[in-house]
C-alpha positions in Angstrom: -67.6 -95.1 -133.9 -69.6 -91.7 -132.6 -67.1 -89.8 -130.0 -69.1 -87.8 -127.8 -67.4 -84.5 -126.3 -68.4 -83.7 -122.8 -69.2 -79.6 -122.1 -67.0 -78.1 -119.2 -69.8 -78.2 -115.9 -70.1 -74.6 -114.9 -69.3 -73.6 -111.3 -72.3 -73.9 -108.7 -72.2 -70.5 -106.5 -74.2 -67.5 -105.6 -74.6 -64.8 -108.2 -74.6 -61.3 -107.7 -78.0 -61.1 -107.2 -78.1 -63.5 -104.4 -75.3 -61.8 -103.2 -76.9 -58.3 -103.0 -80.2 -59.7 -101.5 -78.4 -61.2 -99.0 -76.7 -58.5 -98.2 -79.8 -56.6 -97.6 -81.5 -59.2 -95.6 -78.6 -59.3 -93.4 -78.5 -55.0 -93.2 -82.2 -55.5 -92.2 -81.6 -57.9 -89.0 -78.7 -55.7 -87.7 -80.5 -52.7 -87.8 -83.5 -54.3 -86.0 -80.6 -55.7 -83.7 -79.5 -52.1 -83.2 -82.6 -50.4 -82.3 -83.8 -53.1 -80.0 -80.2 -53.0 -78.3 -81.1 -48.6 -78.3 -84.2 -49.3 -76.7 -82.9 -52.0 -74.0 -80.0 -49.3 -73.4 -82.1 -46.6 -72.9 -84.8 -48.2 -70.1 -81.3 -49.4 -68.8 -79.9 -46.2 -68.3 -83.4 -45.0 -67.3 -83.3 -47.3 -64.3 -79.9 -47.4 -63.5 -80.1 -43.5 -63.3 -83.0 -43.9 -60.9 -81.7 -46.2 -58.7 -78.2 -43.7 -58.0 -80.9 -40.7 -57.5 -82.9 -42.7 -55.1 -79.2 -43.9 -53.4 -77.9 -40.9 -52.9 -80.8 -39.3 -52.2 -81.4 -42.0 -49.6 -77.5 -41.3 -48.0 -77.4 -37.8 -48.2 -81.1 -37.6 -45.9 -80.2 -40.7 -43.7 -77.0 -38.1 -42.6 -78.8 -35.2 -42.8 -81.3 -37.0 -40.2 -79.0 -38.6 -37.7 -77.4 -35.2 -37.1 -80.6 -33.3 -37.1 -81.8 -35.3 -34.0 -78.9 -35.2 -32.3 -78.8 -31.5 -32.4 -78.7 -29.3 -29.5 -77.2 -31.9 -27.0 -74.5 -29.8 -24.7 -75.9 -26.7 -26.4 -79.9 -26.5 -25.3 -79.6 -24.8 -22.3 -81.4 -21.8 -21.6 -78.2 -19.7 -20.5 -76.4 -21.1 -23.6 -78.2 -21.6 -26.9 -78.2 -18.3 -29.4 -74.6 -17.1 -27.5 -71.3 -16.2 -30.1 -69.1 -19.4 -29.1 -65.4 -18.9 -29.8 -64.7 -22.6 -30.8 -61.4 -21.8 -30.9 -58.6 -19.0 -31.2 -59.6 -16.5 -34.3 -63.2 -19.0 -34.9 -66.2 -17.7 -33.6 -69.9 -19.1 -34.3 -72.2 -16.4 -33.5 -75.4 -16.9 -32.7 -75.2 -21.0 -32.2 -78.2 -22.5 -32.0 -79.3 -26.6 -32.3 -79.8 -25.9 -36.1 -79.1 -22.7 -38.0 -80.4 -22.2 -41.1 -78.3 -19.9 -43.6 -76.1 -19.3 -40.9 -74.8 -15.4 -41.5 -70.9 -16.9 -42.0 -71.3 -19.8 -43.9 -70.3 -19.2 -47.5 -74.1 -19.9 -49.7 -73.6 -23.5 -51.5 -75.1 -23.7 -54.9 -78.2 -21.4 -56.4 -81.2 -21.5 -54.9 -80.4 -24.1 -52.3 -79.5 -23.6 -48.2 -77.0 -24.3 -46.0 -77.1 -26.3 -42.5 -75.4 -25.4 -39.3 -76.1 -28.7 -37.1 -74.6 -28.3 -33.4 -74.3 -31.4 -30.7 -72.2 -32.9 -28.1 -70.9 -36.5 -27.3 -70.9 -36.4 -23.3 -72.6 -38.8 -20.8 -72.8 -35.1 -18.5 -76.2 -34.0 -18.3 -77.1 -30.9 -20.7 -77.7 -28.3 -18.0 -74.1 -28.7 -17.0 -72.5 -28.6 -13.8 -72.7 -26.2 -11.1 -69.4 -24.3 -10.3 -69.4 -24.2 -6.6 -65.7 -21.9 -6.7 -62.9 -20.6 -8.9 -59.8 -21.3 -7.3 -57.9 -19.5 -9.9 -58.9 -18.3 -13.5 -58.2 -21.9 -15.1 -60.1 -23.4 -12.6 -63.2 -24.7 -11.6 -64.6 -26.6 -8.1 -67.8 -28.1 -9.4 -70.1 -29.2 -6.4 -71.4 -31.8 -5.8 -68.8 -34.1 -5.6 -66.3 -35.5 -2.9 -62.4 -34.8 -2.5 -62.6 -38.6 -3.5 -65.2 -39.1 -5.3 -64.0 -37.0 -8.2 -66.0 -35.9 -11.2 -66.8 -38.7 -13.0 -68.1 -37.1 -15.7 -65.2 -34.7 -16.7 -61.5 -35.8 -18.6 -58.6 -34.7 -19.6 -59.2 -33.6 -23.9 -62.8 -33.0 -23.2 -64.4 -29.8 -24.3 -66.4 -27.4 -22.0 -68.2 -24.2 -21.7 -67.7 -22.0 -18.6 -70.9 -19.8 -18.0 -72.0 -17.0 -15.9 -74.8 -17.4 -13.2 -76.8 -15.1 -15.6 -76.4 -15.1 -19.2 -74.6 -12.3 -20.2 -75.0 -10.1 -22.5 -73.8 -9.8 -25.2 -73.7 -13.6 -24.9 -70.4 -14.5 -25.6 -68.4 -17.8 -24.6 -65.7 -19.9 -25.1 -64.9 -23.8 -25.9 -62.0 -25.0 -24.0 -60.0 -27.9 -23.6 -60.2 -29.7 -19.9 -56.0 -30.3 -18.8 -56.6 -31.9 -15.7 -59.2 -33.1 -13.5 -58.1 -33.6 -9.6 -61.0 -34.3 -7.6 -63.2 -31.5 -7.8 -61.5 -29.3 -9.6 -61.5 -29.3 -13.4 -58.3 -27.5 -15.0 -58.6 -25.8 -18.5 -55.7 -23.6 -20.5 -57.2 -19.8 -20.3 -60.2 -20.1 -18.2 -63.1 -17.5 -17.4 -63.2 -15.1 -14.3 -66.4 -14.9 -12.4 -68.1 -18.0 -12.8 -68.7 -18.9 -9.2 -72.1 -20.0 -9.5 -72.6 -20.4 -13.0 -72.5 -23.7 -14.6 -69.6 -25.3 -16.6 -70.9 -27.9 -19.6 -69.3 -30.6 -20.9 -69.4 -31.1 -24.7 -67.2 -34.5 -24.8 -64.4 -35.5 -26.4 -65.6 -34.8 -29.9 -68.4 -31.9 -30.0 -69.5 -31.6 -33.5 -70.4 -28.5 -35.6 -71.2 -29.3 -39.1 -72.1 -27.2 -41.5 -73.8 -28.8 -44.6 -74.1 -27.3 -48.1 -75.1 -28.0 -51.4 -71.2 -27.1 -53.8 -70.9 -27.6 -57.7 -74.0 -30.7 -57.7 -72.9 -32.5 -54.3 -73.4 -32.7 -50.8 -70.7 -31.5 -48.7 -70.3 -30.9 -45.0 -67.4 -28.8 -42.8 -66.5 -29.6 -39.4 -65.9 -26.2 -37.9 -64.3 -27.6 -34.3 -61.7 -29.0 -37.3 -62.0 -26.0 -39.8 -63.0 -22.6 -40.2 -66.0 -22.9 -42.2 -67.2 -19.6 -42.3 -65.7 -16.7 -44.2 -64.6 -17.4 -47.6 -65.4 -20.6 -49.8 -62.4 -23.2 -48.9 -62.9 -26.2 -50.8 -60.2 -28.3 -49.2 -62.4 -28.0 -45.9 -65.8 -29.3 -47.4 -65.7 -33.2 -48.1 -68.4 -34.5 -50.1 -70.7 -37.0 -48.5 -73.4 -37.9 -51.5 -73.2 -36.9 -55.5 -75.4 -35.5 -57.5 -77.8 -34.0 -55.0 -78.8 -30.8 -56.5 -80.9 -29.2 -53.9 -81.3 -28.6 -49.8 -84.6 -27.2 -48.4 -84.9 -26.7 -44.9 -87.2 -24.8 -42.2 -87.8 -24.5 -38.4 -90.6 -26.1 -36.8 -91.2 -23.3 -34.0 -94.0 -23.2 -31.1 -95.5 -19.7 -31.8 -98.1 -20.3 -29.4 -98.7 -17.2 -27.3 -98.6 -19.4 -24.2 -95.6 -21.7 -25.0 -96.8 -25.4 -25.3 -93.9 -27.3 -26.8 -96.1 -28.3 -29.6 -94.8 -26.9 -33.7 -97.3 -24.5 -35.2 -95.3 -23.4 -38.3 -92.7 -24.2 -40.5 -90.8 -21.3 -42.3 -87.5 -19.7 -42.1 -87.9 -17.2 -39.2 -83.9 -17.2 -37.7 -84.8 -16.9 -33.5 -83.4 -13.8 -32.1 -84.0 -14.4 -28.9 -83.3 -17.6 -26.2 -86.5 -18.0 -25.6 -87.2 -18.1 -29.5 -84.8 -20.5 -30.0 -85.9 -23.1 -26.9 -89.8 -22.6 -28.8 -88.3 -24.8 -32.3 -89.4 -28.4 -32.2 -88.1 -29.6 -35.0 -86.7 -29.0 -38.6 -87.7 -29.6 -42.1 -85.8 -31.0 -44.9 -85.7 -31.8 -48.5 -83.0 -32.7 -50.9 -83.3 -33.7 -54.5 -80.9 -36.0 -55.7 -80.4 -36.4 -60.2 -79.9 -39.3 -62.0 -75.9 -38.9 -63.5 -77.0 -39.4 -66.9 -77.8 -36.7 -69.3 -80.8 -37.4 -71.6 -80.8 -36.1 -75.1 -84.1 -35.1 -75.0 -85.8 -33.1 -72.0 -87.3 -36.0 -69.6 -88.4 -33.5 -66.7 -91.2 -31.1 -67.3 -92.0 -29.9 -64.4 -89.3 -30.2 -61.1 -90.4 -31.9 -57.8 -92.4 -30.1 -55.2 -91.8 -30.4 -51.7 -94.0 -29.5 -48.3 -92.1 -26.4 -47.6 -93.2 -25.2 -50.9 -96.5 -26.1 -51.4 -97.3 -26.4 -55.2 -94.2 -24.4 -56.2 -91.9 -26.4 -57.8 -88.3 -26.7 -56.4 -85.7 -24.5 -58.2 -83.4 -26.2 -60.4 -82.5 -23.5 -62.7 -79.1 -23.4 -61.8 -78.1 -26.0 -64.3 -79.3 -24.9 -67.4 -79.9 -28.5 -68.8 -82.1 -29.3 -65.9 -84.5 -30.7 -67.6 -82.1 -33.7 -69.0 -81.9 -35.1 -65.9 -84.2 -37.4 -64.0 -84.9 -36.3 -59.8 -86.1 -37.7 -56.8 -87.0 -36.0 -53.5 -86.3 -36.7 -50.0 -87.8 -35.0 -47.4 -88.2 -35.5 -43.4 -89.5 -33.8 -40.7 -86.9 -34.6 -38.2 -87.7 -33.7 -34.6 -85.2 -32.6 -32.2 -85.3 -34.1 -29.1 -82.7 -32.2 -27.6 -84.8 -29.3 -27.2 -88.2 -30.9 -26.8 -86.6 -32.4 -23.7 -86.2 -29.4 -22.5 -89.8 -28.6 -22.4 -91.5 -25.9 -21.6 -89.1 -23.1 -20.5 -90.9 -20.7 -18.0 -91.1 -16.9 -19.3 -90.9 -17.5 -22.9 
């Protein structure tokens, strides 16, 4: 009898070959998976950082704007606009105006950008205020007009007003004070003006508003100076950021320079009025802010910075950040009209 021996079966398996090209194959695909997940990331970061440019962009101009055509209400009178106001004890605006640009005692914002002194009221009282028909005593005032019954509707106790001279004075210098009491005719404040028989008294409302806006360290802050004292030096507990990453403000008077004045805007440029009757000739203002995308870019994605109408063909400066070009910007700009003063008209003499 033959006895056959049976040979051990050798393990199936991969072998080191098959092991290493595998290996490779699989290297291959997650690279490929890499750089198409680089490539996704970085048009989703490129979007992403242009849609929160264009949002705040979009929020820090839609504030800019509201205030901007609200400006001058309580404070476009003729015998009023360009005077010092003493907004309160030890705060004094000089020469207030509807809008101020660079406003002599607000502290600058960042490089190269400029600051925004935005003035309005919030009274129903009409804006060339209320004749004082006698001055019973130095804290207050008999506005005519009214009946011993009647009262004055339009006055309260907490409002703010403005006691003025029959003529403007000058210097031009007033005061904002809080109404105590109103009894029929006769409108009480706390210290009160002597020799206002026949002026006018004006009523700013319960909550008069001047904001000053500025660009500080990328963002856009505002100060309300019947709250703070804005001016003097930088106090960074008083300015509250309304929109991030705006990196630049722009702005300009739209003035009537017309030899005859005709209410219509002629020019835009800087020009700070001097005069009343220069400040009842601006029509309107000009603004521009550029909002950046939050995300830093390895490589230099801006060439050239965005240009605006109140600079022609000259680029915006963004110097101030020395990586400026890492960034991706939009621009915003408005010409925002101000009705206050085109309500106003056309003022005789100027």
């Amino acid at each position: 009898m033959i006895s056959i021996q049976r040979l051990p079966r050798r393990s199936s398996g991969f072998s080191l070959i098959e092991l290493l090209v595998g290996l490779v194959i699989g290297m291959i695909a997650v690279i490929v998976m890499m750089q198409v997940l680089s490539v996704s990331e970085g048009h989703k970061r490129t979007t992403t950082g242009g849609n929160d440019a264009q949002n705040n962009g979009a929020i820090a101009l839609y504030g800019l704007q509201r205030d901007l055509r609200q400006a001058g209400y309580g404070f476009n009178a003729f015998s009023v606009i360009g005077c010092n106001v003493t907004l309160r004890a030890g705060v004094t605006a000089n020469s207030l105006g509807p809008v101020v640009i660079n406003h002599a005692s607000i502290p600058a914002g960042d490089a190269n950008t400029d600051t925004l002194l935005v003035t309005y009221g919030s009274t129903n009282d009409g804006p060339e205020g209320d004749r004082i028909e006698a001055q019973p005593g130095q804290t207050t005032y008999t506005l005519a007009g009214f009946t011993s019954t009647g009262g004055t509707p339009s006055f309260a106790a907490g409002q703010s007003v403005i006691a003025q001279s029959a003529t403007r004075p000058s210097p031009c210098t007033l005061s904002v004070e809080a109404v105590t009491a109103v009894v029929n005719s006769n409108v009480s404040v706390g210290t009160g003006v002597l020799g206002v028989t026949g002026g006018a008294l004006f009523n700013l409302g319960q909550a008069p508003n001047v904001l000053a806006y500025a660009i500080r360290n990328g963002n856009l802050t505002v100060c309300n100076y019947m709250v703070n004292n804005c001016g003097g030096a930088f106090n960074a507990t008083h300015w509250v950021p309304l929109a991030s990453n705006v990196v630049s403000l722009r702005a300009q008077y739209g003035r009537d320079t017309s030899a005859s004045m005709d209410g219509t805007v002629d020019v835009f440029d800087q020009t700070q009025p001097a005069t009343a009757c220069a400040w009842m000739r601006m029509r309107a203002a000009r603004v521009v802010v550029v909002a950046r995308s939050a995300q830093l870019e390895k490589d230099n994605v801006t060439m050239v910075a965005p240009t605006w109408a109140g600079s022609g063909a000259t680029p915006i400066n963004l110097s101030n950040d020395g990586n400026w070009q890492r960034y991706r910007y939009k621009a915003f700009e408005t010409v925002a009209p101000l009705r206050n003063m085109a309500w106003t008209g056309v003022q005789p003499g100027c």
